[in-house]
C-alpha positions, 0 to 999 in steps of 0.5 A: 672609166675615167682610168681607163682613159687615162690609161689609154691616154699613157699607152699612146704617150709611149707609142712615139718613145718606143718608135724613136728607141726603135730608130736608134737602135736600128741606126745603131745596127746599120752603121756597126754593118756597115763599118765591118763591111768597109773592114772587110773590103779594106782587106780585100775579103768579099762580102758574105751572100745574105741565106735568109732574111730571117733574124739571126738565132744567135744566143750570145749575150749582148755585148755589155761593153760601154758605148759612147755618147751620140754627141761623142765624136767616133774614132775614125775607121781604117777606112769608112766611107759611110762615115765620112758622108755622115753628118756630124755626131752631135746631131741626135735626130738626123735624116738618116735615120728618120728614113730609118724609122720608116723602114723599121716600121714596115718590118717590125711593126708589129713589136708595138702592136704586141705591147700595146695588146699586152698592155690592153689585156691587163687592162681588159683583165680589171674592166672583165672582173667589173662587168662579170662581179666574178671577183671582189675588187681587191682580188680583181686589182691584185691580178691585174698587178700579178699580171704586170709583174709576170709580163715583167718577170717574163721580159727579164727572163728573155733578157737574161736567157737570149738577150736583147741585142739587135743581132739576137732572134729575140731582140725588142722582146724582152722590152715588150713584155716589160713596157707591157707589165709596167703599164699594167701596174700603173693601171692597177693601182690606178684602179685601187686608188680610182675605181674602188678606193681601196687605198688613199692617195698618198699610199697610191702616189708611193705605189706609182712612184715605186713603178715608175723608179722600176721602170727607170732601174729596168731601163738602165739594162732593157734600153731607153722604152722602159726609161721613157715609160717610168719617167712619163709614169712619175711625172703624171703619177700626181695629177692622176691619182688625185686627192687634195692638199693645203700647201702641194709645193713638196711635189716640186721637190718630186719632180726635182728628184724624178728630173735628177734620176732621169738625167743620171740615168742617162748620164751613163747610158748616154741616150740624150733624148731620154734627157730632153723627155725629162726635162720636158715632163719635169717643165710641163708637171711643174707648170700644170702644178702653179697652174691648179694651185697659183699659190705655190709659185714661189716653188715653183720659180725655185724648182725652174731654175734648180732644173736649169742647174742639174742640167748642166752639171749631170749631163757632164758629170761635173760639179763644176761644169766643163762644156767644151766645143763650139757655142750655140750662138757660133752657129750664127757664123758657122761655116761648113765643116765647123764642128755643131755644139754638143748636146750637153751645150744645146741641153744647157743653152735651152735649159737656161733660156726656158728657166730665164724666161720663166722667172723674167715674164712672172709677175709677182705678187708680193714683196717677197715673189719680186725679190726672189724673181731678182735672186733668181735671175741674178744667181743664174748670171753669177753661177754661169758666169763664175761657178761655169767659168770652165764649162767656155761653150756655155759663155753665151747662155750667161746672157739669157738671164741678164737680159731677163734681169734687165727686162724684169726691172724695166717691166716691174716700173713700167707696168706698175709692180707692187714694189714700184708703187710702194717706192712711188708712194714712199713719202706721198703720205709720209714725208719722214719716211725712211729712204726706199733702198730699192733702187739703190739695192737693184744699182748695187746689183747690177755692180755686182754682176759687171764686177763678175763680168770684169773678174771673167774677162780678166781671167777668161782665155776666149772672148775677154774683150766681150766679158769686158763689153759686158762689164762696162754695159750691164751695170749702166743698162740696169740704172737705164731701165731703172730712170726709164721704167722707175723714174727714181729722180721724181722720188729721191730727188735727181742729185742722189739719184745722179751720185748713183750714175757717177758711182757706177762712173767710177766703176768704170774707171776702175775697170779700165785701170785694171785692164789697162794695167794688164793688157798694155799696148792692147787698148780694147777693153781698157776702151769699153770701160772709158766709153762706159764710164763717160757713158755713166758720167752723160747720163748723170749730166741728164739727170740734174743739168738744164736743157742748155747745160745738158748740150754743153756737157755732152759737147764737152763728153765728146771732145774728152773722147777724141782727147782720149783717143789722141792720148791713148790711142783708144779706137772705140772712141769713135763709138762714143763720138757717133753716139755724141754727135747724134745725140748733139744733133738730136738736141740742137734740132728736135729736143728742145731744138730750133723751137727753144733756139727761137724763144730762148735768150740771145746770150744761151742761144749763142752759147749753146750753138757756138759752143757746139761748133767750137766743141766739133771743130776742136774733137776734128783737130784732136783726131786729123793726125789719126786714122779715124775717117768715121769719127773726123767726117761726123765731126766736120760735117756736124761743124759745118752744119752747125755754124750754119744753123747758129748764122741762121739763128743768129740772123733771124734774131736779129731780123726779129729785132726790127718788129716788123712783119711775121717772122715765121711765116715771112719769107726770109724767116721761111728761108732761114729755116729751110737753110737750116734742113738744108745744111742738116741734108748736106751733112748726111750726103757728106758722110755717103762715103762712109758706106755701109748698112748705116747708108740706108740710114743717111738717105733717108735722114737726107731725104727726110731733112731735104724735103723739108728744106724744099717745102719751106723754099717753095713755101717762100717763093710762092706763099711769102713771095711779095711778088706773088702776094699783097699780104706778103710781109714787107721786104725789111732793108735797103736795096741789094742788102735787105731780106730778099737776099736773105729768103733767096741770094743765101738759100742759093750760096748755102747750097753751092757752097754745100755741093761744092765742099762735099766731093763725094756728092753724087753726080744727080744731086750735084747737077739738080742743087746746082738748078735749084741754086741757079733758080733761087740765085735768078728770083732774088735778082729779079726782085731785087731789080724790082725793090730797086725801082719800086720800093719796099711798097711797090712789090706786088706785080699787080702795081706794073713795071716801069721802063727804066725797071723793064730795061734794066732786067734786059741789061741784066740778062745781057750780063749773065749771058756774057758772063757765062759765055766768057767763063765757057771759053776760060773753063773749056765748058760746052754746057757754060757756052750753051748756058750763056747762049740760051740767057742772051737768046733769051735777053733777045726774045724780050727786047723784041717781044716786050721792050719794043712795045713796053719802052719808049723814046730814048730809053727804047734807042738805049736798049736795041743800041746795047742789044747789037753792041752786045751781041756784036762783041759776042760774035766777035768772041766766040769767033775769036775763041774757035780761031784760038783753039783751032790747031792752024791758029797760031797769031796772038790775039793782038794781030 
């Protein structure tokens, strides 16, 4: 019973095969009817009347002349209109033709349920002689086979008599009968092996295959059913029969041949979707196979990538692949009317990803499983790149495999392969071990495969700038995922593992000799292999150098590429300088940063910074006579912002160096700090004129930066303020040059400064750091009026203010206002005048609201006294400055 249901489980398998056979051939008759009508009517003929919707009883013999691919491109008509509207030819299932399918079906439906009765009564015909025990089982076998082979013999027949073309009365029969007889065969045999075990599972596993190669050979005249059905037949035949054997792994070779047989078959007939069915059957029989017996997988990681290969040789017929038209990835840029990949690319293209895919994501078990992983994917991203050098539409498949290559190294350290641990644990027991030569073999490779990048590009007539992008990435890509996922420096010791880095340095220098010696005034790719190079040379500085001569290295790697770019006039280098400057910043601020700035010694804190800042400021001079806006704003803004940080550094020190009071949570040292985010937010709003996606980027750094900035302001003019808290620390200095000026005057000119120097700083940013400076600017003069008259100790508001103290901030307030509304009448500016009118109406309110009750004698005189005096010199100004500006005003101030 079990046969049977796999029988059945077989017919319905080839019910959607005959369905889309049905649908080419069908497609293939509309657009051949249409053609001859658009002839017909270009000659100015008419069209026939249709007689009958009967099928025509022509006779002739189908026409055996060869036709071309479905990806081909067609010759143009005369004159085709239904052709122009068509979509492009290599796209294999279309809608037309899915509407084609429906159509077909409400006509012709009963082709399928004829083969499937067929099919049934052969199958009926064994289950008759179980029940009824009329017959032994090796005569009820034998008719069972007798009837395929008549079903067969009768397609033949029908063929060969009245053909099997879409115009002949007999058409789809003769395929009937013989997907019909095929599948009664295989439940023949299925029953002797199965039902009655007359014969062993090997002479059962010839049997079917024997079926299955008739049903290929008999697809190559029928059409692509009986193709369909023996591929499907050979590729199941093992898993059906059954029996049981040690080592299975020759099945692979099985497949491997039953795949080639398929894809040379359709190779001639030019099908294309009988090519997708057996590499389909071939991938699903070999991965069903490692699943019921896990220790063939070295078989089958062979037998996956051999697939990848007969897929693109066969479909083209080459021995060296030819691919031509466009890439799978030109897709992504496609514009309407450009022509889609043909299907040989797209057959490779999925082909080669499954096949990199599998190999990338197996996880080995044993030494040899993880080299013949590394072999694979290597061999797959040498062949691609030398042996289908030819075949340009497959140039992007070849970085499938590398990638896979890259991710499988990573992988295998980060979750503990087999070969990792061995290579961690070389010396953990024995210290005279001998050198582990892994790393350095998989370093070795990963030269190899640039080389051949570098080889292509020099030789390639498209893209040789990407093969030369390939050739300076993939090499120094394998030794990152190595440091990442390996850790060889914890193993080796980091100096040998840093010479690998400067080898695969001087790699690079090679390659941009090359290129340069071949491209002359073109310098892209000569580029790449600097920028590689330089690349090459950081990381090994990472490697081996300290946390201070890491910085001061990178600093030096940045001012080599704005010098090597002033030389040679190299444009990439402004990748290098971005990369630089980030990596820079990231350093002087998060890692090891503002924390290690405060604890490390004077003498390398200033070095590190200072340093920085030289090193930014030399790269900006390097590149100011040349066009390289990107590269000279990061410079400038990242100078800028990093003289400030080393001022503030070095003024925090210095403070420190007094040993009184808390210098983190003081209120100066709170201030220092939220300069520091403060320069860092302003570099980012500098570079908003940069524009582009990155933009999105820079605002939230800005914001990022900002908000910590104000946090820590807000923090000293609340939290620290001696002001506001007795436990505040104390205010360190003289009057006027002390820490207030620190924790407020320079919060307040960093910012004007910033908003001043950055032109492109948006109008709501400009306006609001303006307030915050004028806030910040008005709190230190009140404090500092404070510490003038009270003292370091006096600071707290709870000890009262004195009158000279209270009429000094009224005099204050009087000179600000004058001050402003002066400048409002030089600027021309209403906002300045408004400014200065609301400090002097203030100045008012306080002399009559709290001076008259606060002071007393002299001092109160003093005070109403310069109020009128002041506001009587203003009044005569600001009468002065509207009889200037009038157009009637024409006398000189003097009169």
């Amino acid at each position: 019973m079990e046969s049977l249901l796999v029988l059945v489980g077989l017919i319905v398998l080839a019910i959607p095969v005959t369905i889309l056979v049905l649908l080419v051939s069908q497609t293939r008759l509309r657009r051949r009817v249409e053609h001859l009508e658009a002839q017909i009517l270009s000659l100015g003929g008419a069209l026939p009347e249709p007689k009958s919707e009967q099928p025509s009883q022509s006779t002739e013999a189908p026409d055996k002349a060869s036709k071309p691919a479905p990806w081909a491109k067609p010759e143009a008509p005369t004159v085709e209109p239904a052709a122009e509207r068509a979509p492009p030819a290599a796209v294999v299932f279309r809608e037309d033709r899915l509407a084609a399918l429906g159509s077909w079906l409400r006509e012709n439906w009963f082709y399928a349920v004829s083969a499937l009765s067929l099919a049934l009564a052969g199958i009926f015909l064994v289950q008759y002689g179980v029940e009824s025990g009329l017959l032994p089982p090796s005569a009820r076998v034998g008719a069972a086979l007798l009837f395929g082979a008549a079903l067969i013999a009768a397609g033949e027949v029908i063929r060969r008599r009245y053909g099997d073309d879409e115009t002949s009365a007999t058409a789809y029969l003769p395929s009937v009968f013989s997907g019909a007889g095929l599948v009664t065969l295989f439940g023949g045999v299925l029953a002797a092996r199965q039902l009655y075990d007359l014969i062993g599972p090997e002479t059962a596993l010839v049997a079917i295959v024997a079926i299955a190669l008739v049903g290929l050979v008999l697809g190559w005249f029928h059409g692509p059913l009986l193709a369909a059905v023996g591929l499907i037949g050979a590729f199941s035949a093992p898993f059906v029969v059954g029996g049981t054997s040690e080592n299975p792994s020759w099945l692979y070779a099985y497949f491997f041949l039953a795949a080639t047989l398929g894809l040379v078959i359709d190779t001639v007939r030019r099908w294309a979707w009988i090519s997708v069915l057996t590499l389909f059957g071939a991938y699903s029989a070999c991965l069903l196979l490692v699943l019921s017996a896990p220790l063939t997988e070295a078989a089958y990681l062979v037998c996956v990538s051999a697939l990848a290969v007969i897929a693109i040789t066969i479909p083209v017929r080459r021995l060296w692949p030819n691919h031509g038209g466009a890439m799978i990835s030109s897709v992504l840029w496609r514009k309407k009317g450009d022509a889609w990949p043909e299907f040989p690319t797209r057959l490779g293209f999925a082909v080669v990803a499954v096949s990199a895919a599998i190999v990338s994501l197996h996880w080995p078990d044993s030494f040899g499983e993880f080299w013949l992983s590394v072999t694979l994917l290597s061999g797959l991203t040498l062949g691609l790149m030398v042996w289908g050098r030819r075949a340009e539409a497959l140039q992007d498949a070849t970085a499938l495999p590398a990638l896979g290559l890259i991710w499988f190294v990573l992988m295998h350290g980060w979750d503990s392969g087999i070969v990792f641990r061995q290579f961690a644990e070389t010396y953990a027991e024995t210290p005279e071990a001998d050198y582990p030569w892994v790393v350095t073999l998989l370093t070795v490779l990963g030269a190899v495969v640039s080389l051949a990048a570098a080889w292509r590009s020099l030789r390639a007539r498209s893209y040789a700038a990407v093969w030369a992008g390939a050739a300076a990435v993939f090499a120094p890509a394998m030794a990152i995922a190595l440091e990442v996922g390996w850790h060889p420096a914890t193993v080796i010791g980091a100096y040998p593992w840093a010479l690998h880095a400067i080898a695969l340095g001087v790699l690079m220098v090679v390659f941009a000799e090359r290129f340069a010696r071949v491209d002359g005034e073109n310098r892209i790719r000569p580029a790449l292999a600097t920028l590689s190079a330089l690349s090459c040379l950081t990381f090994a500085c990472v490697i081996v150098l300290s946390s201070a001569a890491l910085t001061i290295a990178l600093v030096a790697m940045v001012v080599v590429a704005a010098a090597l770019d002033r030389k040679f006039t190299l444009p990439p280098m402004a990748w290098f300088i971005w990369a630089g400057v980030f990596a820079i910043t990231v350093r002087l601020v998060l890692n090891p940063g503002l924390d290690w700035a405060g604890t490390a010694p004077i003498i390398e804190m200033v070095l590190v910074y200072s340093v920085a800042t030289v090193g930014f400021v030399l790269g900006w001079m390097l590149l100011w006579p040349m066009d390289r806006p990107v590269a000279k704003l990061l410079l400038e803004s990242a100078a800028w912002a990093t003289g400030g940080i080393l001022l503030s550094l070095l003024l925090e020190r210095w403070l420190q160096s007094f040993g009184e009071g808390n210098a983190t949570n003081s209120h100066w040292g709170l201030s220092l700090l939220a300069i520091i985010w403060l320069l860092l937010a302003f570099a980012q709003v500098q570079r908003f004129e940069l524009g582009g996606k990155l933009n999105y980027a820079r605002y939230l750094l800005a914001i990022f930066f900002a908000g910590h900035g104000v946090l820590r302001l807000g923090q000293a003019l609340f939290d620290a303020n001696p002001l506001l808290s007795p436990v505040a620390p104390p205010v360190l200095g003289p009057p006027v040059l002390n820490t207030l000026a620190v924790a407020y005057l320079m919060p307040a000119l960093a910012i004007g400064f910033s908003v001043w120097r950055t032109h492109g700083t948006p109008l709501w940013i400009k306006r609001a750091s303006w307030g915050v400076a004028g806030v910040l600017a008005s709190v230190w003069l009140g404090l500092m009026i404070r510490h003038i008259w009270q003292g370091a100790g006096g600071m707290f508001e709870g000890n009262g203010v004195t009158q000279p103290e209270l009429y000094t901030y009224t005099m204050a307030l009087l000179v600000i206002g004058a001050v402003l509304f002066y400048q409002s009448l030089a600027r021309r500016s209403d906002v300045m005048r408004k400014a200065g009118l609301a400090v002097i109406g203030l100045a008012v309110a306080k002399v009559f609201l709290i001076d008259i009750a606060g002071l007393g004698g002299l001092i109160r005189v003093f005070s109403l006294l310069a109020l009128g005096l002041a506001l009587a010199g203003l009044a005569w100004l600001n009468r002065w400055a509207k009889l200037r500006h009038s157009p009637h005003f024409a006398e000189p101030l003097d009169h």
